[in-house]
C-alpha positions in Angstrom: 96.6 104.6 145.2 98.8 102.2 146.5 100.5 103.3 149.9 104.1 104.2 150.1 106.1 106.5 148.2 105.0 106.9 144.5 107.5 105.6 141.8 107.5 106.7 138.4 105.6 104.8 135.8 107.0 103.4 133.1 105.1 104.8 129.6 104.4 101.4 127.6 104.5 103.9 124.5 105.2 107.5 123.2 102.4 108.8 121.1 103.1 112.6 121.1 106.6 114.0 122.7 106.5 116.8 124.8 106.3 117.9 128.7 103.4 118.7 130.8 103.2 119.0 134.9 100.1 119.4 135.9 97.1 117.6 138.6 96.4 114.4 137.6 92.3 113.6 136.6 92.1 109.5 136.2 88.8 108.6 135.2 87.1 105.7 136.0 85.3 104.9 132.6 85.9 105.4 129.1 84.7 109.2 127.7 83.3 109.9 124.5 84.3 114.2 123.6 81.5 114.2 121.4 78.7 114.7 123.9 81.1 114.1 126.3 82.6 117.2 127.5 81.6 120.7 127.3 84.1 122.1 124.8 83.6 125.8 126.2 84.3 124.9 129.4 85.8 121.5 129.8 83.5 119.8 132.1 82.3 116.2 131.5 78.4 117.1 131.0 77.6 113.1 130.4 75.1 112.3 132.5 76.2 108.7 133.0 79.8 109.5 133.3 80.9 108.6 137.1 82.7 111.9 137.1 80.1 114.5 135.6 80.8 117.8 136.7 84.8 117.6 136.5 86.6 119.5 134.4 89.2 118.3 132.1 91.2 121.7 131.3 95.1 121.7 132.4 94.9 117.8 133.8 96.9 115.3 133.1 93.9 113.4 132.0 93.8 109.5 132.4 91.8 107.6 130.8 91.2 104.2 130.4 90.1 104.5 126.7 87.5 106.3 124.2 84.2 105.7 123.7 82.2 107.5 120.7 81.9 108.4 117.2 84.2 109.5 114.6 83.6 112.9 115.6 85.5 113.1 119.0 88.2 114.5 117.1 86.7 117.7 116.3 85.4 118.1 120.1 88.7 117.4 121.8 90.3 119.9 119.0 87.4 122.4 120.2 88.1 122.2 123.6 92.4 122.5 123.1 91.4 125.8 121.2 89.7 127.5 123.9 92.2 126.7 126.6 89.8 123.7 128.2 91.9 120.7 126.8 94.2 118.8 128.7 97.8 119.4 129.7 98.8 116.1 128.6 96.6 112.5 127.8 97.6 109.3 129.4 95.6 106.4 127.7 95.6 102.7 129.0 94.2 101.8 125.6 95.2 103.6 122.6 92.8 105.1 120.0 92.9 107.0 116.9 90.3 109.9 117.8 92.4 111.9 121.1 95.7 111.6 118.2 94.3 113.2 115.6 92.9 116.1 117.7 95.9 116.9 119.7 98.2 116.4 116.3 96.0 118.9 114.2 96.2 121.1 117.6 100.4 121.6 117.6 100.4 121.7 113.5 98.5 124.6 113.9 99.3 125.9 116.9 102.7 125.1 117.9 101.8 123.8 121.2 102.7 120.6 122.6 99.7 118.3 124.6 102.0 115.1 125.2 100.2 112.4 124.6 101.1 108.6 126.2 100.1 105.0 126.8 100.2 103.1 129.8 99.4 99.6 131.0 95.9 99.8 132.3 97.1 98.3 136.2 99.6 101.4 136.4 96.6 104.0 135.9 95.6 102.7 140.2 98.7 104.3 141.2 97.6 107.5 140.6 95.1 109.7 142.6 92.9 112.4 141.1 94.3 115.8 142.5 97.8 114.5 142.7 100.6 116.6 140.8 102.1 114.7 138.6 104.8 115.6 135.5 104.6 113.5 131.8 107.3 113.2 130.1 107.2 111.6 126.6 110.4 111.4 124.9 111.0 111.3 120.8 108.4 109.2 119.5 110.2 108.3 116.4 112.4 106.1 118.5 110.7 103.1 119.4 113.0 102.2 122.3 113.2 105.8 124.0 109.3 106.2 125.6 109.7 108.6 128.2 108.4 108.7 132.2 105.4 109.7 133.8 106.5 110.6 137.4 104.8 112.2 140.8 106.2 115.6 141.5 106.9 115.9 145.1 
């Protein structure tokens, strides 16, 4: 992280509105959930992930993008139904497979997991362990894309 006070980041878009505070998780490489994570338990169990051995349940996950099959959908979706999924997703490059999970999640569970994008530069202002609270506005309105800000 930069030094000095932490600022807000601006969210370059609004992918799935809702609120979550929680400690911040930035991973340094892409994930793939299928084969990725332990969906019981919501550790990272690849073995050439930087980061094996973290868990992913209640973070505000970062991640610079997705890596995997088709069937990282049905992983993430595992994991949010045992309690193991994230708080909230912040992605630096967007992709369909986190969006489908985390929309079939609150259709049938009426729970939110905000879910935004960020430019991939502001992702080095945050430190893993930091508290941090997402906030991702309407996402029908195009011009109204919320705030990710450190809680202090």
């Amino acid at each position: 992280m930069i030094s000095g006070s932490p600022k807000p980041l601006p969210l370059v878009r609004s992918i799935i509105a809702g609120d979550a505070t929680a400690p911040v998780l930035v991973l340094e490489e892409n994930l793939s959930f299928w084969g990725g994570i332990e969906p019981g338990s919501g550790l990272i169990i690849d073995s050439h992930h930087p980061q094996q051995g973290q868990c992913i349940a209640g973070q505000l996950l970062v991640i610079p993008g997705i890596k995997g099959s088709t069937a990282g959908p049905g992983a993430l979706l595992e994991c949010l139904f045992a309690g193991q999924g994230p708080a909230g997703l912040i992605i630096c490059q967007l992709d369909i497979s986190p969006l489908i999970a985390i929309s079939v999640f609150e259709a049938l569970c009426a729970q939110s997991v905000p879910m935004a994008e960020i430019h991939p530069d502001s992702s080095q202002l945050m430190c893993t362990g930091e508290l941090w609270h997402l906030h991702v506005q309407d996402t029908d309105n195009l011009n109204s894309a919320g705030v990710c800000s450190p809680v202090c």
